[in-house]
N, C-alpha and C positions, 0 to 999 in steps of 0.2 A: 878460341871459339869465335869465329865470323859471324855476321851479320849474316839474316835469311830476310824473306820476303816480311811487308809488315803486318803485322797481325792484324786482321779484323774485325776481333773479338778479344781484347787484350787482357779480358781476365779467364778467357778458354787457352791462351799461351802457354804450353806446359813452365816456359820461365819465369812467366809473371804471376807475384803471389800479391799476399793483401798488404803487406806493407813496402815502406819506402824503398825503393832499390837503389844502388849504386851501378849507373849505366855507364858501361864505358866506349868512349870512341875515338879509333885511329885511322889517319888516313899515310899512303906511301904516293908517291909520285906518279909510279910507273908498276908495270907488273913483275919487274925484274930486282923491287926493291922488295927487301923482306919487311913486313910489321911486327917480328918478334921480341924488339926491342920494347917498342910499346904497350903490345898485349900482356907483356912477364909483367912490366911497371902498372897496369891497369889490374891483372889478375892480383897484383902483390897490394893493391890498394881496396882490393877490395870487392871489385868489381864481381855483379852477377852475370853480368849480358856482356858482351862488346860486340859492336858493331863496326867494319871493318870496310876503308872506300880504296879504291884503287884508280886514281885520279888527280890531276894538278889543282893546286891551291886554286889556281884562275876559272876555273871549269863549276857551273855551277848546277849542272850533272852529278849529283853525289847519293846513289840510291839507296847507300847506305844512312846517309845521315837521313832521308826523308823516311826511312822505315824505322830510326830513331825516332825522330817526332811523333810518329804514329803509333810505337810501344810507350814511349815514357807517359806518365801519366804525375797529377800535380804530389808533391811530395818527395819525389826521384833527384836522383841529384847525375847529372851527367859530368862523366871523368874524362878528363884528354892528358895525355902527356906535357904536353906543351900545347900554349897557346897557339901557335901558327898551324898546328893540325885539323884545330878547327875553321879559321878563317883565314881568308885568301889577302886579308888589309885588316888593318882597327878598323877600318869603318865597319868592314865585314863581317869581323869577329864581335863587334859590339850588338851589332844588329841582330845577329843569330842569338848571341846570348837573351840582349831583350826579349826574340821573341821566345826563345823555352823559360824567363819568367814570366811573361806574358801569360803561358800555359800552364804557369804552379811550378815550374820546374828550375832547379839552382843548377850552380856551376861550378864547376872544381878543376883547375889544371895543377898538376903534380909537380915541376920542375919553377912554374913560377911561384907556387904555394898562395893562390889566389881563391877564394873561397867564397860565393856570395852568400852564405847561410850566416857568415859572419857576420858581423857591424864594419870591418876592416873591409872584407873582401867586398862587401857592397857599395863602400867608399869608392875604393881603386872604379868598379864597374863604371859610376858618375866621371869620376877624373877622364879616364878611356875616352868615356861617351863625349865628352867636354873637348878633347886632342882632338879626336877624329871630327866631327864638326866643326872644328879650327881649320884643320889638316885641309879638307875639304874647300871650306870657303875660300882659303890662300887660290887653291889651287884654279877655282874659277874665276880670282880675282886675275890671276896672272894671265891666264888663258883670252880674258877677254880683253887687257891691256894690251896684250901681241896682238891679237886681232885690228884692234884698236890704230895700234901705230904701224901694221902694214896697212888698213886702209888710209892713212894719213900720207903714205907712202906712194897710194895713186889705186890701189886694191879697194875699187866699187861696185857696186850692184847686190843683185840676192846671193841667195848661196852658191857657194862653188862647188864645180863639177868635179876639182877636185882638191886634195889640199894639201898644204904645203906644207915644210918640215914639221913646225913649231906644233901646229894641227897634228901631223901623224903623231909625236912625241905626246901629244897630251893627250891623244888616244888611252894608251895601255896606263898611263898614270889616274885618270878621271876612271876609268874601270876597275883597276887595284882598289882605290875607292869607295868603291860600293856602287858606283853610279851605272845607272841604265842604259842602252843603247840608246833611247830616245833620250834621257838628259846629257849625255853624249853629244847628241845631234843636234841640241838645241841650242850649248852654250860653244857649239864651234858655227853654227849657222848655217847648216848644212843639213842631206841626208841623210836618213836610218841609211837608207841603202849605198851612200857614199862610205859609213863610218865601215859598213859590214865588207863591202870593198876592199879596204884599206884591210881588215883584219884579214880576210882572206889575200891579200900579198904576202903576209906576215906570217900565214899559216898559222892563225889563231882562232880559226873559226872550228 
């Protein structure tokens, strides 16, 4: 059973009733991958709803998961196969999770047996949170030390018009991330419209 449009009235949803549900969601790559591997392991766990995206991890286009946020309600527990189904990075997946408890709502991936209703599973959630935050910092620490030592190298002035390997490379790495086009732009010294450039050579836009 696929994802529909989100409801706008979530207790007029013939699927939504008065207690807690078990939400489940998967997403495939491409259209040409099936999700039935997922959906058996989501119906097999329990699941009343699933909602279904057709979409790369990196794309943050996912109409599905946003007509999720806008069925679950606090108390629901949202199910994924695997953790990478729902985020595109730990930082990603951390975030996302945050915010549906942000909203009352838990988390349950199947294959890592990660649970946040639990005391355990809400453990792991911090640790996550703790990595990718780590993960992150390195990553703008290096970024700005390259920078660093090719302007030492003779590379002066404002931002450049355009950029050079190290730059492109830490493009698609700071994005896996979690990070924005504009904190993107900020910590390579450049701009939105340089970075969106570059993404469009790459056919990632």
């Amino acid at each position: 059973m696929s994802g529909t449009k989100p409801a706008q009235n979530r207790m007029s949803d013939p699927f939504r009733t008065l207690t807690p549900m078990l939400i489940g969601y998967a997403r495939v790559s491409t259209d040409l991958q099936n999700p039935t591997l997922q959906t058996d392991a989501l119906t097999t766990a329990g699941c009343q709803r699933i909602f279904t995206d057709r979409a790369s991890g990196r794309l943050d286009d996912r109409p599905q998961l946003e007509a999720l946020r806008g069925f679950a309600r606090p108390g629901d527990v949202v199910v994924v196969w695997r953790l990478d189904r729902l985020g595109r990075s730990l930082a990603h997946l951390i975030r996302t999770m945050a915010e549906l408890r942000d909203a009352g709502v838990q988390f349950r991936s199947l294959t890592e047996a990660i649970d946040t209703t639990t005391p355990g599973g809400e453990l792991v959630f911090h640790i996550f949170g703790a990595i990718a935050e780590f993960e992150s910092n390195l990553i703008s620490q290096r970024t700005r030390a390259g920078m660093e030592a090719a302007r030492r190298r003779g590379r002066t002035g404002g931002r450049p018009t355009s950029l050079n390997p190290l730059q492109r490379d830490a493009i698609g790495t700071m994005l896996a991330q979690g990070m924005t086009i504009t904190d993107v732009a900020k910590t390579l010294n450049t701009s939105r419209a340089t970075v969106y450039r570059q993404l469009e050579k790459e056919g990632r836009r």
